[in-house]
C-alpha positions in Angstrom: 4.1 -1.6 20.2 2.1 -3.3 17.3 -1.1 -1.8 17.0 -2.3 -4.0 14.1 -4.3 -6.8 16.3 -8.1 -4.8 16.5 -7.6 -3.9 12.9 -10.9 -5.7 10.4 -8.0 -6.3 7.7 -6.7 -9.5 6.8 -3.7 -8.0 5.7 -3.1 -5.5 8.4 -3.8 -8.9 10.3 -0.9 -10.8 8.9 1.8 -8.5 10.4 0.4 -8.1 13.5 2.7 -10.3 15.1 5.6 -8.4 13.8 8.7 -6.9 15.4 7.7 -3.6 13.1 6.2 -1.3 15.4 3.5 -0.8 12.9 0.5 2.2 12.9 -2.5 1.5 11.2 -3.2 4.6 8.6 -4.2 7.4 11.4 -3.5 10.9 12.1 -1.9 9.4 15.3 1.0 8.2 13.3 1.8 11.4 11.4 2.1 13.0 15.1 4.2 10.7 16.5 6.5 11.3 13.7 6.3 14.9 14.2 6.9 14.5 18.0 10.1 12.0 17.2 10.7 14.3 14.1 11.1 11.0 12.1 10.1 10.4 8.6 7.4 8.0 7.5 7.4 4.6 6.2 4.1 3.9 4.6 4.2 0.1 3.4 1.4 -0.4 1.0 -0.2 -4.0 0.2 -3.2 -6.7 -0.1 -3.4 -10.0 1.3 -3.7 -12.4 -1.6 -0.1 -10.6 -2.9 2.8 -12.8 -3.7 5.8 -10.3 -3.4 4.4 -8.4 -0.2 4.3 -11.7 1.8 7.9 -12.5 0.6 8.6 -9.0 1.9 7.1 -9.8 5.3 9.2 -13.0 5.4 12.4 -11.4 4.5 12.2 -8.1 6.0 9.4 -7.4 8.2 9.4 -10.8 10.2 13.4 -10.1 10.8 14.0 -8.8 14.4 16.9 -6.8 13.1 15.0 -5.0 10.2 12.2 -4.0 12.6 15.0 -2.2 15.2 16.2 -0.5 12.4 12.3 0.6 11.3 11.8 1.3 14.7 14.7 3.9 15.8 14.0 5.7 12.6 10.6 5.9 11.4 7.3 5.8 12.1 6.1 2.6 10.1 2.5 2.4 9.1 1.1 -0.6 7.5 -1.5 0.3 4.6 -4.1 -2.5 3.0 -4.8 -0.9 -0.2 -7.6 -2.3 -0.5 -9.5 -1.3 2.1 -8.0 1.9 1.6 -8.1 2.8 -2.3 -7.8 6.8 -1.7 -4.7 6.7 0.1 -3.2 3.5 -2.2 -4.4 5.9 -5.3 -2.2 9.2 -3.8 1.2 6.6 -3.3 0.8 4.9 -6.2 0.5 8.2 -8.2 3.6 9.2 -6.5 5.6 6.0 -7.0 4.6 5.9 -11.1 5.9 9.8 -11.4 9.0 8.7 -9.4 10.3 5.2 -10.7 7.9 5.0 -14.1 6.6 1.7 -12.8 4.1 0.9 -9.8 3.1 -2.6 -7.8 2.9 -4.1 -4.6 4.4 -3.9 -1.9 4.5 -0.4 -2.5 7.3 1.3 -0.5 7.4 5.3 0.5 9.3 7.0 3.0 7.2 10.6 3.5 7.9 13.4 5.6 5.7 13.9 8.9 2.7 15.6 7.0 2.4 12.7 4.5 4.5 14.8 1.8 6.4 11.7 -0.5 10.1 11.7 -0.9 11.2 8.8 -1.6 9.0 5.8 -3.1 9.4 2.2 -4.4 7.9 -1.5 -4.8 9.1 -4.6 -3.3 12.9 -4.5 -2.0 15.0 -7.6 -0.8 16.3 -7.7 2.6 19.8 -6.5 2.3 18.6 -3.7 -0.7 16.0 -2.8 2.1 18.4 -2.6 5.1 20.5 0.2 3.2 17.7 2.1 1.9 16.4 2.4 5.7 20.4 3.4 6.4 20.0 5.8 3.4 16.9 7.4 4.2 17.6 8.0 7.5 20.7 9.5 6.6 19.4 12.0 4.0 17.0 13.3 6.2 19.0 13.9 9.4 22.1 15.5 7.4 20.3 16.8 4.2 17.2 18.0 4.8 16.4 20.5 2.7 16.7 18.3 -0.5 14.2 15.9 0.8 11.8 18.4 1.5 12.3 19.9 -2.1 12.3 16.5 -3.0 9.1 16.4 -2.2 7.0 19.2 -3.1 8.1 18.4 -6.8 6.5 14.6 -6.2 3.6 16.4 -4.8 3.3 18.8 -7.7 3.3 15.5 -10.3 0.6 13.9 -8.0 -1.7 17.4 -8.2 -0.9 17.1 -12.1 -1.8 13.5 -12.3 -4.9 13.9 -10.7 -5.9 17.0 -12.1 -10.0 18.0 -13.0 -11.1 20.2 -15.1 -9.0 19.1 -18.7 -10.8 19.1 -22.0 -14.0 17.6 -22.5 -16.3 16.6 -25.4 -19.2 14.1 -25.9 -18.7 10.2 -26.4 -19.6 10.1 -30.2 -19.7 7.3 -32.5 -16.8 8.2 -34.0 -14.7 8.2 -30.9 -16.4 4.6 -29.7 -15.3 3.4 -33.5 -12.1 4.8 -32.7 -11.8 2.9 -29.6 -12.9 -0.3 -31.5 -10.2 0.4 -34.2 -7.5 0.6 -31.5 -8.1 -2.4 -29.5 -8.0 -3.9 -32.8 -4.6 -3.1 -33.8 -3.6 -4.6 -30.6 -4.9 -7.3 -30.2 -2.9 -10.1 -30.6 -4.2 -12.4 -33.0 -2.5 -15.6 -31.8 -3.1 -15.9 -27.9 -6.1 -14.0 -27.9 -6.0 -10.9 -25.4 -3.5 -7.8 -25.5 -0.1 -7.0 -25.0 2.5 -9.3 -23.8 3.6 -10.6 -20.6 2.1 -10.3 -17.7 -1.2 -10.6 -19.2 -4.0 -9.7 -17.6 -7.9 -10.4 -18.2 -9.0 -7.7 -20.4 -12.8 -8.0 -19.0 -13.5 -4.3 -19.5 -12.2 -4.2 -23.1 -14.5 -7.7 -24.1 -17.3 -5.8 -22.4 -17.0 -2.7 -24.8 -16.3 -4.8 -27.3 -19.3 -7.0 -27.3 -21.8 -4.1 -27.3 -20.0 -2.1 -30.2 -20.4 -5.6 -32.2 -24.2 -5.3 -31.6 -24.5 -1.8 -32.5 -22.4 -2.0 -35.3 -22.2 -5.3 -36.4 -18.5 -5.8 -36.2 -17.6 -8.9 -37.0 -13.8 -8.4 -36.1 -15.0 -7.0 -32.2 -17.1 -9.9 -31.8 -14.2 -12.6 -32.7 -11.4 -11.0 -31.1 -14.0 -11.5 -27.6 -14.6 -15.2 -28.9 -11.0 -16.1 -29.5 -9.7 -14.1 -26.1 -12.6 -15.6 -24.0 -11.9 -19.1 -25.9 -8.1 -18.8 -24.7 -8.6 -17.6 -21.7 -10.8 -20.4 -20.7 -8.6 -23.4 -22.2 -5.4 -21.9 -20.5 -4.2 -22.0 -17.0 -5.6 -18.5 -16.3 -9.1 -20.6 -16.0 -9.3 -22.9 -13.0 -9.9 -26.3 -15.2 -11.3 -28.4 -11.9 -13.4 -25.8 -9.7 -13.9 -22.4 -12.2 -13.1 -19.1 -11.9 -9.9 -17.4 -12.8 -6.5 -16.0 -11.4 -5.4 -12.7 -11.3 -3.0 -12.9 -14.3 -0.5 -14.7 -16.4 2.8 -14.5 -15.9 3.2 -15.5 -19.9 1.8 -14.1 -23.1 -0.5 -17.2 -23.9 -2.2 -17.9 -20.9 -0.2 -20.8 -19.8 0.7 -20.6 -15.7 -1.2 -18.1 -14.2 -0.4 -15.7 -10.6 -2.6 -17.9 -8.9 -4.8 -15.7 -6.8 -8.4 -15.5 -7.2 -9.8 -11.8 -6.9 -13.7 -11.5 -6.9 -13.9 -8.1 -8.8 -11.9 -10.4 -12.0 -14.0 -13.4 -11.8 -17.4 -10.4 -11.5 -16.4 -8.8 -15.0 -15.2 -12.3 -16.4 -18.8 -13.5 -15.4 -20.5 -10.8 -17.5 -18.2 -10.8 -20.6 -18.9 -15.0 -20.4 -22.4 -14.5 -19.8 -23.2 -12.1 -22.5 -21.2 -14.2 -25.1 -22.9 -17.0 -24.2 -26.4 -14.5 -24.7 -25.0 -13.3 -28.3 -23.8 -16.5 -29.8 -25.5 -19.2 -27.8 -21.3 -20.7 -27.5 -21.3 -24.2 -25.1 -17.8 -23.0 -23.7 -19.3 -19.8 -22.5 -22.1 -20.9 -21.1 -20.2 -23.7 -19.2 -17.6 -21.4 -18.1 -20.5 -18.9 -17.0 -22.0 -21.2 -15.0 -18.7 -22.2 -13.3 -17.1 -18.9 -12.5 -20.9 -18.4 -10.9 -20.6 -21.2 -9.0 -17.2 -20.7 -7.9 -18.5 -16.9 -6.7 -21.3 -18.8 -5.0 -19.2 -21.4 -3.5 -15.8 -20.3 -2.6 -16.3 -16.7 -2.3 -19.9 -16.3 -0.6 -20.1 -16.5 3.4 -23.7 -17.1 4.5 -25.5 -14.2 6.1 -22.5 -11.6 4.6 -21.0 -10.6 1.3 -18.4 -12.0 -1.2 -14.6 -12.2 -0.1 -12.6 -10.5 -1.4 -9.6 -12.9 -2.7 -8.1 -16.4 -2.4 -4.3 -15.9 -2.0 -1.7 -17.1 -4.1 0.2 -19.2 -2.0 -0.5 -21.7 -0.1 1.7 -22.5 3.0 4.1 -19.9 1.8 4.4 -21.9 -1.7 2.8 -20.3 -4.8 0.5 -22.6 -6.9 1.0 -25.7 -4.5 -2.9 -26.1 -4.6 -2.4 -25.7 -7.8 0.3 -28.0 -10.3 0.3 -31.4 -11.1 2.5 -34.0 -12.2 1.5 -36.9 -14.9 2.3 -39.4 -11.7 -0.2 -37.3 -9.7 -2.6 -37.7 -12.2 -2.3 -41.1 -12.1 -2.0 -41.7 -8.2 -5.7 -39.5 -8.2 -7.3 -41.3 -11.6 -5.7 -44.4 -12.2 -3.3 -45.7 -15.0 -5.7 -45.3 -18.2 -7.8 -41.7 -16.7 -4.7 -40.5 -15.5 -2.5 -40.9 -19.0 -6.1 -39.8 -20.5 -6.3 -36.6 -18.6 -2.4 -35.7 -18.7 -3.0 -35.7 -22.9 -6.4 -33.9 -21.9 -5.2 -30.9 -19.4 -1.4 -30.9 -20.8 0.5 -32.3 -18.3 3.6 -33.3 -19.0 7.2 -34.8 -17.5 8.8 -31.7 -18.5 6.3 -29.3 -16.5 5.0 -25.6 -17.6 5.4 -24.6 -13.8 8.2 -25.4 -11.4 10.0 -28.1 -10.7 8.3 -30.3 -13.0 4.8 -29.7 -12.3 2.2 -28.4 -15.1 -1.1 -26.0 -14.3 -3.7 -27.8 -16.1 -5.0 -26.8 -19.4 -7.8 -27.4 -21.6 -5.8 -28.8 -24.6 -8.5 -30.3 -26.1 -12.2 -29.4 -27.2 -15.6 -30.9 -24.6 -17.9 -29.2 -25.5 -18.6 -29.8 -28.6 -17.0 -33.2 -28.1 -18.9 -36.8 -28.3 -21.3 -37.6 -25.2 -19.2 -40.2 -23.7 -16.3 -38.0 -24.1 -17.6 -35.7 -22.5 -19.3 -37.9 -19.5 -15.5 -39.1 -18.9 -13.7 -35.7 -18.7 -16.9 -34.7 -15.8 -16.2 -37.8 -14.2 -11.9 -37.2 -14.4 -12.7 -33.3 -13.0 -14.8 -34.6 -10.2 -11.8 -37.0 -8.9 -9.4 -34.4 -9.4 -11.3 -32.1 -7.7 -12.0 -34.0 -4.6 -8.0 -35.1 -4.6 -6.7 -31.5 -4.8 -9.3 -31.0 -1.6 -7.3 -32.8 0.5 -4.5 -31.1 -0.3 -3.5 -27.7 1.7 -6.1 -24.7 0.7 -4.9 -21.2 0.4 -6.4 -18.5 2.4 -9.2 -16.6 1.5 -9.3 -12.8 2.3 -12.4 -12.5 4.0 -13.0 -8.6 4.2 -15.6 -7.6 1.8 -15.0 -4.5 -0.1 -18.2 -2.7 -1.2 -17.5 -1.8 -4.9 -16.3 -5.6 -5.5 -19.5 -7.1 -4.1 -21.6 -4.4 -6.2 -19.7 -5.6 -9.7 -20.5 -9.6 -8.2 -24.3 -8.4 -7.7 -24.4 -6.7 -11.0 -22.9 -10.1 -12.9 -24.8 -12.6 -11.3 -28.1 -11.0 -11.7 -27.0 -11.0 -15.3 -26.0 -14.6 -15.1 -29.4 -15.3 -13.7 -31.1 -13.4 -16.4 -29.6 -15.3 -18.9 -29.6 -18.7 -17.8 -33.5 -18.4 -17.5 -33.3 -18.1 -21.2 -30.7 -20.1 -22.7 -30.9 -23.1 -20.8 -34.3 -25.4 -22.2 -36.0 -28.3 -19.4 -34.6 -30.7 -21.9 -30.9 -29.5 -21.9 -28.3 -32.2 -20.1 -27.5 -30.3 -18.0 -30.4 -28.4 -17.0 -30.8 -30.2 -13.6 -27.1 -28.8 -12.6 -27.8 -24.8 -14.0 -31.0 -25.0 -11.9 -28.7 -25.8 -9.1 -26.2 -23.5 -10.1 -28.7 -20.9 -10.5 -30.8 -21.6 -7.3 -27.6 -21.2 -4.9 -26.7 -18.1 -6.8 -29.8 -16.4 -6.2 -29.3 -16.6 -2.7 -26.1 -15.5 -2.7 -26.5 -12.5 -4.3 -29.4 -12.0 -2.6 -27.1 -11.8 0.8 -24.8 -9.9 -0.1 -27.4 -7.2 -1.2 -29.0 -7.4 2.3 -25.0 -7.2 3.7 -24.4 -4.3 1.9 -27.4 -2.3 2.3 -27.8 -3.4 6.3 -24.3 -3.5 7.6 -22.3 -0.8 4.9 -25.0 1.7 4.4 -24.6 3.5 7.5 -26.4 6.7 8.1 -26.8 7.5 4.8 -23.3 6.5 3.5 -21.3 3.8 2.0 -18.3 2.4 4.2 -15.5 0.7 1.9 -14.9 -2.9 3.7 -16.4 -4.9 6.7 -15.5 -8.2 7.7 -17.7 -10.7 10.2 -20.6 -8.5 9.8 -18.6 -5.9 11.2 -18.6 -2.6 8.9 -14.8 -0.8 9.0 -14.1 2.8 10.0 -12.9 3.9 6.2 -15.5 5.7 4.1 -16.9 4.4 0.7 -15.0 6.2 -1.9 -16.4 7.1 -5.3 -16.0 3.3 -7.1 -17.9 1.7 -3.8 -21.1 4.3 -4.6 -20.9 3.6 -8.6 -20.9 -0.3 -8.0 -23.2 -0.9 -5.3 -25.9 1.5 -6.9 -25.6 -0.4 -9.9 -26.0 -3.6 -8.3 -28.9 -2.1 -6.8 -30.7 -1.4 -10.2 -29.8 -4.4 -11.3 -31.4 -6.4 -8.6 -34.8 -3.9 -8.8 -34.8 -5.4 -12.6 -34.6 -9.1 -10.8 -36.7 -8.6 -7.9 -39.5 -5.9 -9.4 -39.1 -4.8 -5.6 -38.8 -0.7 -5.2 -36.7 0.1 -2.4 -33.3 -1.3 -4.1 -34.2 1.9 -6.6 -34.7 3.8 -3.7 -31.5 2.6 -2.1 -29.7 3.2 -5.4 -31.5 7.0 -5.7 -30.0 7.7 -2.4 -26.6 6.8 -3.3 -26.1 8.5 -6.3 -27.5 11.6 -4.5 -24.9 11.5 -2.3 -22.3 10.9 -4.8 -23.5 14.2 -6.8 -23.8 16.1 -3.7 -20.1 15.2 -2.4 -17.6 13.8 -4.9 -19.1 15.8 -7.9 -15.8 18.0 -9.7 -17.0 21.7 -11.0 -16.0 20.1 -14.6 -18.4 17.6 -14.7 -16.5 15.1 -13.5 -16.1 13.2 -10.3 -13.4 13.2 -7.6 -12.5 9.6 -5.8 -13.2 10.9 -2.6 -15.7 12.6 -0.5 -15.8 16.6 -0.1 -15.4 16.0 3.5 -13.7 13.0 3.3 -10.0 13.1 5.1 -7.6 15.2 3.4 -4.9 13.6 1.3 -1.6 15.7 0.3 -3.9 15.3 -3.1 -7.7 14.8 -3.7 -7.2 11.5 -6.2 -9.6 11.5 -9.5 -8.4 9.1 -11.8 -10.8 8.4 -14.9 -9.2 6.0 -16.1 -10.3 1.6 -15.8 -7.4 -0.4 -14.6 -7.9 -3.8 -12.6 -11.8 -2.5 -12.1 -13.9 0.6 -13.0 -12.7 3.8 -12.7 -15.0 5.9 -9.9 -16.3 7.6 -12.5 -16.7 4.7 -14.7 -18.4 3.3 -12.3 -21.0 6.3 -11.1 -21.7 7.0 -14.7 -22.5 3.2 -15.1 -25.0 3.4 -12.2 -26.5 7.1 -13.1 -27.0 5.6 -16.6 -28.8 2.7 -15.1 -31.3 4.9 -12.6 -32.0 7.3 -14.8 -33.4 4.8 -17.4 -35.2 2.9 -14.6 -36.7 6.4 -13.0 -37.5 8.2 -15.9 -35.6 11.2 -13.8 -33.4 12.9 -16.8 -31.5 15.0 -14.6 -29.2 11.5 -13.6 -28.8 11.1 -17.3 -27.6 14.7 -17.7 -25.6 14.0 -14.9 -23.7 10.8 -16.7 -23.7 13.0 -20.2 -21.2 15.2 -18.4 -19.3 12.6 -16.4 -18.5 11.2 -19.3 -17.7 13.6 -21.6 -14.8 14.7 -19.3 -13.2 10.6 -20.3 -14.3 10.8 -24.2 -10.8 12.8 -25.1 -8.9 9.0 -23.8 -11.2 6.8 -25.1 -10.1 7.1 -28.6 -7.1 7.6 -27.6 -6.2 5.0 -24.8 -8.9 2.2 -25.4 -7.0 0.0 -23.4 -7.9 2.0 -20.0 -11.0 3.2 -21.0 -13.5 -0.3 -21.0 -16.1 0.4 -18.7 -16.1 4.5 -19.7 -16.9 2.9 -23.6 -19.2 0.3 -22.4 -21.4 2.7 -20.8 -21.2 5.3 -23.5 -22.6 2.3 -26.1 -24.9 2.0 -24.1 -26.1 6.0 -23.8 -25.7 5.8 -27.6 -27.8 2.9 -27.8 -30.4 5.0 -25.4 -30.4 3.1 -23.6 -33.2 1.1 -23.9 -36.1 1.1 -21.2 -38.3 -2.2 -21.7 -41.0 -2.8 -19.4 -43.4 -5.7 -19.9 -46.8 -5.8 -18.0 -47.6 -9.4 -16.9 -48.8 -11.2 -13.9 -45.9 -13.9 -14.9 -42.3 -11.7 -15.0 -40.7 -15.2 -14.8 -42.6 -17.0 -17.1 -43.8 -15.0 -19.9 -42.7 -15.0 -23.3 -42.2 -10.8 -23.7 -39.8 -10.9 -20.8 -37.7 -13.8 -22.0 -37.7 -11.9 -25.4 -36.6 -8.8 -24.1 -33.7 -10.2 -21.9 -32.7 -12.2 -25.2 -32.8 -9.2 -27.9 -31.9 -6.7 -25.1 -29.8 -3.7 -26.7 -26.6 -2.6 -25.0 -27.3 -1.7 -21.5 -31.1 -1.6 -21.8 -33.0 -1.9 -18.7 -35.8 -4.7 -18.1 -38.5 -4.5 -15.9 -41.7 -6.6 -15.6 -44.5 -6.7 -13.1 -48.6 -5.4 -12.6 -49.8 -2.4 -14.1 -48.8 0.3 -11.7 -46.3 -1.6 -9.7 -45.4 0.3 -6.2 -42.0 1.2 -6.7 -41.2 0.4 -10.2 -41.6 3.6 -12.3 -41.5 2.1 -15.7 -45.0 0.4 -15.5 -46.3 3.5 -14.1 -49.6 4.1 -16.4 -48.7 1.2 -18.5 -51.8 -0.9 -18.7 -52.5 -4.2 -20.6 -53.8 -4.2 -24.1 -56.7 -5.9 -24.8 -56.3 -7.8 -21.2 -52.8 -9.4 -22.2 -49.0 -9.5 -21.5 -47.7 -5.9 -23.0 -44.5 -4.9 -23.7 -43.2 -1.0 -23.8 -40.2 0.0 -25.6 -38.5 3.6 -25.0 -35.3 4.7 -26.2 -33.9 8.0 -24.1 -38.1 8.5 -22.9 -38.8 8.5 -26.1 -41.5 5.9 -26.4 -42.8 3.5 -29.3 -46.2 1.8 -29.3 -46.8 -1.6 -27.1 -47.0 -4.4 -28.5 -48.8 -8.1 -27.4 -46.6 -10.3 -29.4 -43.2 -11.8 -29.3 -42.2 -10.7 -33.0 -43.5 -7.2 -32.9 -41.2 -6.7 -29.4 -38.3 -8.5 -31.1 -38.8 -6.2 -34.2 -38.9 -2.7 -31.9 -35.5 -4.1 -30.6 -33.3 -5.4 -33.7 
């Protein structure tokens, strides 16, 4: 019997139609094995992925491969996603075993969860003797499997190991970092490494606050060019915004075309705070689209952001997706459609399959005459509105706490921004207004969503979907991003009680996922028990869960004034400074933060009866140091600590600067606030 139909996951959704008797993750399963004395197949997965849906097709759809699951295992179906702690354990398991990890992710484990055996995606007839093999080995060789795995169990505990060296995050070692995402860098395509390339969102981030406290030319160039590539190459959707998940080449050229929300969240800040520091047209344009894309395609009205559009489309990857010059000419006309093949890159030849291109930027707009620019806005509408009648792929609806909280987080930034860099007079003013009004509300939503529907009795759940909050408990990453997201909308909103909300979180997460070392585990001290406790500190395709908490402690305590939060982060992070210098790579958002602690970070609070209008604020949000906070509001504020006893000079607009509660004298004037912060 299938027991995936009641499950709140898309994915877990997908196969419940399958002959595979499938479990959802419960202790349930684990005793049935031990009753049928049966090992476990734990198949691990997401629904936007490419190769997992092949592997349902071929495998998992089959009548024949589900009676062979069926008579000898106990098959549970596991959307990692929704279920980061138990994806973390596997993975861990399947990187010590094969030196490589991905999904599908494929582990046969004894009846108490122990792995033995554990791989990625398998073709049918591969799969079918494995399933022959496994079965096998453990009926007539038991013993080895069960040595097997204790030694895989013994590399997970090692893996995710607390209590390793520690020092603080100095200069030196953020220089360091700095120095090493230099040398790898690669100077002609922009980004690092080769193929598959993914977004390096985390890296930019670091990089474009250690280029304002140190000047670095080289840091801020290698974000311009990488952000510049990324944007002009396939990665970047050129009709609707927002970007996939990775390329499959090293320049950027045909993308794996799923859409996730926590890449197009981190592109949205790097674009946004390039577009802050350097005032560049193709940031702020492709700022303003990836916001409207989150606002548009990924936003549900009264709930949160979606998680993911999928790669395929009616089992075809990219069908949405490619074009041919002929298409472009069916959609624009002869003349638009040869003039936006030349423009996008399209050729007879193709740079996907079967002689279809993904479209590229190949030439400059924004900087580009007026009418050359009013053409390609007219050629992207009609393209647009043509690839809308074609077939759509799915969206994965479920909306995964720590994702929405790094969405929150960038599009209050967005918003912060756009009120500054964007003059009445601008041509396109009338559109960012738009943009900016629909992504208010948005964000505002989701906030409500998360705090109303995920917050539940004092604790974060991971993923909900219809309104409907899942049974899996928030792990470490969901508490760091929402309670970030929550300081960053009190900076918006001047309201209290999203500092409250955030307080309350982080209070949990030092009361329950804090390690003795100073460090943080991913899970809960009374959270179900894994055959290991998972605390990885290092950024991969989002924050770390201690990234993350760190972020959001850094954030409060600057907001509160309550030291002990800092003190808190301090440690945290002094348990990641010995990788930083020496993995930069997988260290982003653990660097990002500590430029900001380094920087102070700044606490700027501005006492007006105009926080939208008035000069100081706009200053402040302009000239902000990295990570400072911003608040603005009356003298004495309910709920907004920083403009506690902070009253107007001489009856006017004042700003306070602190650095680390250390505070300098307010000022009344634009120049004398821009001075305290350059």
């Amino acid at each position: 019997m299938n027991r995936l139909a009641q499950a709140t996951s898309p994915y877990l959704l997908q196969h419940a139609d399958n002959p595979v008797d499938w479990w959802p993750w419960c202790d349930e399963a684990f005793a049935e094995a031990r009753r049928r004395d049966v090992p476990v197949l734990i198949s691990v997965g997401y629904s936007a992925c490419h190769w997992c849906h092949v592997m349902a097709h071929e495998s998992f759809e089959d009548e024949t491969v589900g009676a062979l699951v069926n008579a000898g295992f106990v098959a549970i179906k596991v959307d990692r996603e929704e279920r980061p702690d138990v994806d973390a354990v596997y993975m861990t398991a399947t990187q010590a075993m094969t030196g490589q990890g991905g999904w599908p992710m494929t582990v046969f484990a004894t009846p108490d969860g122990t792995p033995f055996f554990c791989g990625t995606y398998f073709p049918k007839p591969n799969f079918v003797r494995l399933l022959d093999s496994v079965g096998t080995a453990w009926r007539e060789q038991r013993e080895a499997v069960l040595r097997q795995g204790a030694a895989v169990v013994e590399a997970i505990g090692g893996a995710q190991a607390v209590g390793g060296p520690t020092a603080p995050l100095t200069a030196d070692l953020l220089d360091a970092a700095a120095t090493q995402l230099a040398r790898e860098y690669d100077e002609t395509n922009g980004g690092f490494g080769g193929a598959p390339k993914f977004p390096p969102h985390m890296n930019l981030l670091f990089l474009l606050r250690h280029h304002q406290r140190t000047g670095s030319a080289e840091s801020l160039e290698i974000v311009r060019h990488t952000a510049e590539a990324m944007a002009r190459g396939g990665l970047h959707d050129q009709l609707a915004g927002g970007f996939a998940r990775y390329s499959v080449d090293a320049h950027w050229t045909v993308p794996h075309f799923e859409k996730m929300l926590y890449d197009n969240a981190l592109l949205l800040r790097v674009y946004t705070q390039l577009w802050r520091l350097t005032g560049d047209l193709l940031a702020r344009r492709v700022a303003r689209d990836t916001a409207r894309f989150l606002a548009d395609e990924l936003h549900r009205p009264g709930d949160g952001f979606a998680s993911a559009l999928d790669a395929d489309t009616d089992g075809v990857e990219g069908l949405t997706y490619a074009w041919t010059p002929a298409q472009l000419v069916e959609a624009l006309g002869e003349d638009d459609g040869r003039w936006a093949a030349d423009l996008f890159d399209v050729t007879e030849a193709g740079t996907f399959e079967h002689g279809t291109s993904v479209l590229r930027l190949a030439r400059d707009v924004d900087d580009a005459d007026p009418e050359i620019r009013d053409r390609w806005r007219g050629v992207v509408g009609r393209l647009l509105a043509a690839r809308d009648t074609r077939p759509q792929p799915a969206r994965d609806d479920k909306v995964v706490a720590a994702w929405n909280g790094l969405a929150i987080t960038a599009l209050v930034e967005f918003l912060q921004v756009a009120a500054i860099q964007v003059a009445p007079d601008d041509e396109d003013a009338n559109l960012m207004d738009g943009v900016a009004i629909v992504v208010d509300g948005a964000l505002r939503d989701a906030a409500e969503h998360l705090a109303g529907v995920h917050l539940v009795d004092g604790r974060l759940r991971r993923a909900s979907r219809d309104k409907t909050v899942g049974d899996p408990a928030g792990v470490l990453e969901d508490y760091g991003c929402v309670a970030e997201a929550f300081c960053a909308l009190h900076q918006l909103t001047g309201e209290g009680r999203w500092l409250e909300l955030a307080g309350g979180l982080l209070d949990v997460a030092l009361a329950r996922f804090a390690a003795p070392d100073g460090g943080f585990y991913d899970t809960a001290d009374d959270a179900e028990r894994l055959v290991a406790r998972p605390a990885d500190p290092t950024d991969n395709a989002t924050p770390s869960g201690r990234s993350a908490i760190v972020a959001a402690l850094t954030a409060y305590a600057a907001l509160s004034g309550e030291t002990r939060y800092r003190e808190a982060a301090e440690a945290a992070l002094s348990t990641v400074a010995p990788i930083v210098g020496r993995h930069a790579r997988f260290t982003g958002y653990a660097a990002t933060t500590g430029e900001a602690l380094l920087s102070g970070p700044y606490e700027i609070a501005v006492v007006t009866d105009d926080p939208a209008g008035d000069p100081l604020v706009a200053a402040a949000h302009r000239h902000a140091p990295p990570g400072a906070v911003v608040v603005a509001g009356r003298p004495d504020q309910p709920g907004m600590p920083l403009l506690a006893d902070r009253p107007r000079l001489d009856g006017r607009p004042t700003a306070y600067v602190c650095r680390g509660f250390v505070c300098q004298r307010p000022v009344t004037s634009v120049e004398d606030l821009v001075a305290q912060l350059t």
